[in-house]
N, C-alpha and C positions, 0 to 999 in steps of 0.2 A: 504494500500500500504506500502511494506516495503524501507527501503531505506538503502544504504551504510553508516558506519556512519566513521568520522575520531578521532582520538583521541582527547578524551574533554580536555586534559591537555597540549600538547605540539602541538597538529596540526596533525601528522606525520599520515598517509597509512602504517602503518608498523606493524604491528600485528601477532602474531602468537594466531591458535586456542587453548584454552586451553579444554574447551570441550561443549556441545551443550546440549540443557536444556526444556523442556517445561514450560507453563505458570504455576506456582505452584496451582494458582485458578481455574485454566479454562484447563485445561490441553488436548490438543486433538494430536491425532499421526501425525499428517501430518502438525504440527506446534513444528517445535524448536527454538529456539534462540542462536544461537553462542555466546560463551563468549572467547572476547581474551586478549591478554596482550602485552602493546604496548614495542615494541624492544629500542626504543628511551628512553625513559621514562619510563617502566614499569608501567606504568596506567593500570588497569584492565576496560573493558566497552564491551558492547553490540554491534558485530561488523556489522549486520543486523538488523534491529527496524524498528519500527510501524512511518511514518512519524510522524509529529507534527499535521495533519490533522485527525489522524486515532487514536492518541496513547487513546483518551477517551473510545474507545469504552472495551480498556483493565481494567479501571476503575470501577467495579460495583457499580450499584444502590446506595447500601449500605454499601459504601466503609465508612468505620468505622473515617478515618482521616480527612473526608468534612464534615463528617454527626455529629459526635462528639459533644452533647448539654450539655456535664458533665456541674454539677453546679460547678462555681472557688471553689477551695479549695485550702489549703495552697500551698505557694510559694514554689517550690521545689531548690536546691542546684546551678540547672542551673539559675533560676528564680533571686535568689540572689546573684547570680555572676555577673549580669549588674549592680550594682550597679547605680540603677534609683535614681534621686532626684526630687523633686517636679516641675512641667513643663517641665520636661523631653519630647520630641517627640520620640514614638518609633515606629518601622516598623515591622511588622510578617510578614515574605515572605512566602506564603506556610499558610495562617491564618484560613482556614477553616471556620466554624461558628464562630469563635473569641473565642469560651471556656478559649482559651491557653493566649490569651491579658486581659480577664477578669478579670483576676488575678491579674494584674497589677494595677487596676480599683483605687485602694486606695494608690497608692503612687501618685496621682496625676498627673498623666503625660496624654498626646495625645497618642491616640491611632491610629493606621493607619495598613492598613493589604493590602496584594497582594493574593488574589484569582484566581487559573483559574475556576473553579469552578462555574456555575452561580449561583445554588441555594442555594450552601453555603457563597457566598458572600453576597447574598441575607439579608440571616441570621443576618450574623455577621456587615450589614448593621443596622439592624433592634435591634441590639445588642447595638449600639449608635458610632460603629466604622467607621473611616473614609475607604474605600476600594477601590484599584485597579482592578478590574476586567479583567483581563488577564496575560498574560505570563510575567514575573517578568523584563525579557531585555527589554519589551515595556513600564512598570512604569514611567509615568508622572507625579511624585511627585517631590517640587523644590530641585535642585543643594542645597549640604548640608545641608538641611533640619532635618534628624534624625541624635539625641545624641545617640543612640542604634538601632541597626540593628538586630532581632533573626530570624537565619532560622534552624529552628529543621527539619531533618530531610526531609530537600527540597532537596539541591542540585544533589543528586542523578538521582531525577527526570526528570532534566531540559535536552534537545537537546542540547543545547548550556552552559556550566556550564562558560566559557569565558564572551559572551555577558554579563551573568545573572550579574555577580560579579563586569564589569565595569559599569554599568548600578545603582547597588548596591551602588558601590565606588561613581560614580557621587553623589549620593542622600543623603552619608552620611556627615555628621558634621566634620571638618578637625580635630577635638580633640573627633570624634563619635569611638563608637567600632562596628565591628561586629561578633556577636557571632552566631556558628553554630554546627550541630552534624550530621556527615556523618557514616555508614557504610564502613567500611575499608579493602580494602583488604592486611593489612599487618597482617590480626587479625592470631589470632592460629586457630582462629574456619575456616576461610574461606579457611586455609590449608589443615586440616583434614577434612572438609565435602565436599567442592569442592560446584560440584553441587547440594550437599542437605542442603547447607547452607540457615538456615532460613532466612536470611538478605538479600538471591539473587535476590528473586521476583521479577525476570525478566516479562515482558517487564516493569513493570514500573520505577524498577528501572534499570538506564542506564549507571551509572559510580561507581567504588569502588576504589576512589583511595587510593594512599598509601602516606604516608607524604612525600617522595622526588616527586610523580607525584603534589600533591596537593602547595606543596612551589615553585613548578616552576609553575606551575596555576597563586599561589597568586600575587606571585611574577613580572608576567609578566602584570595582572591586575594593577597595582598599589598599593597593598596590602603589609603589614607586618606582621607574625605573634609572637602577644606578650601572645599568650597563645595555651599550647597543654595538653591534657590528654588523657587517656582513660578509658572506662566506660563497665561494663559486669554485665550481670544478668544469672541468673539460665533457665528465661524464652526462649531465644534462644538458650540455650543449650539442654535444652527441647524436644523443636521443632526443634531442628536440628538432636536430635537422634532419636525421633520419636519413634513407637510403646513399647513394654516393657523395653529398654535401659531406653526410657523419664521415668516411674516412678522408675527406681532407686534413681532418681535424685531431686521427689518429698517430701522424707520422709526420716526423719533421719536416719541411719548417712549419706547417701548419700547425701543429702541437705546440710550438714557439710560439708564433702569434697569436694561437688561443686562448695560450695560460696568460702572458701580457694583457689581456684584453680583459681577463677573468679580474686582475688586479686592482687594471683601472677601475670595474664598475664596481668590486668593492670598495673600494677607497671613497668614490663617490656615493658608498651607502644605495647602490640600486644593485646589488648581488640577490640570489635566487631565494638564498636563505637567510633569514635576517636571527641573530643569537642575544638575545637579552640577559639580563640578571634584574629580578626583582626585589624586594623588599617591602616588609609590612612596612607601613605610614603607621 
């Protein structure tokens, strides 16, 4: 069942189409999905979706980011910007099998994750993590609880990105951060590709905001934000050009001027992926 959706950042029914999309996986003709851009706020989202009841069955099998058994391997750049200290509590909203907390395994800290997921929470039970098993606004884990909060690449996902964040804000530490990394529609890629933007993959993903939709989000959650960047790889450039355009882009020099170009528009803050750090107010 499909359902009307409102805008995830400011509330507002005020939408214009920007254009209509099939499911990149699963693609069938008598299935689009509108994507619009709110007049209020300029939020970009999914302005007819799959209820909350129905959005799993958009999910396959072997959807790669529940299923995911990588063995931990080094901390990456985000990994070392929470800046964890020993008894640290941390929370993975979005945790999958836990691969992504595993990491974490040797600084000492609690481990705790939110799955919707069953089998992969299963998992990442059996992984030795503590886990929520459902939708991250229904998380009954205590009032201030996590020093560090990571959602890679969740909130996109979520029906309600509001609920999810004060629900978040409850749970975390008054001196906790939370760190995250959304697909963004202020990027330069999601100008130029539109709807063959790799990062679209609609239905499951449901919102692209841009930093002034996202700061009136944060903002209105009870949220501050004390950190913004952006981040870009070659690999959605790739797959956003698809057929012989993507191997220019594989082999030198092409790969040279790709990664240069990746640079520039993060630096300029219009990279694919935008990375935050928040903080209760």
């Amino acid at each position: 069942m499909m359902e009307h959706a409102f805008c995830g950042a400011c509330g507002a029914d005020d939408a214009f189409l920007l254009f209509a999309t099939p499911d990149p996986r699963n693609p069938r003709p008598d299935e689009l999905f509108p994507v619009g851009r709110c007049r209020r706020c300029g939020h970009v989202y999914v302005l007819e979706r799959p209820a909350p009841a129905d959005i799993g069955r958009y999910y396959p099998a072997d959807y790669k980011e529940h299923r995911s058994t990588d063995a931990p391997r080094k901390k990456s750049r985000r990994h070392r910007r929470l800046g964890l200290r020993p008894g640290d509590r941390v929370l993975d909203v979005g945790c999958g099998s836990g691969y992504d907390l595993l990491r974490l395994k040797e600084e000492g800290c609690g481990l705790y994750g939110v799955e919707t997921d069953a089998e992969a929470a299963a998992q990442a039970r059996a992984n030795g993590i503590q886990v929520f098993h459902g939708p991250v606004h229904r998380a009954d884990f205590p009032a201030g609880h996590f020093h560090r909060v990571s959602m890679n690449h969740v909130l996109e996902h979520v029906h309600d990105p509001g609920a999810s964040l004060v629900n978040i804000r409850r749970m975390t530490h008054p001196e906790g951060r939370i760190h995250l990394t959304i697909p963004t529609a202020d990027s330069a890629s999601f100008r130029i590709f539109h709807a063959g933007w790799y990062h679209l993959d609609v239905p499951r993903h449901l919102h692209f905001f841009t930093h002034d939709s996202f700061r009136r989000l944060t903002a209105a959650c009870g949220l501050r934000i004390v950190h913004r960047a952006c981040r870009s790889g070659t690999r959605g450039l790739r797959r956003s050009l698809k057929g012989p355009l993507a191997g220019l882009v594989r082999a030198a020099p092409g790969s040279w001027i790709a990664r240069a170009a990746m640079l520039l528009v993060d630096g300029l803050r219009q990279g694919e992926i935008a990375e935050y750090a928040l903080r209760p107010t």
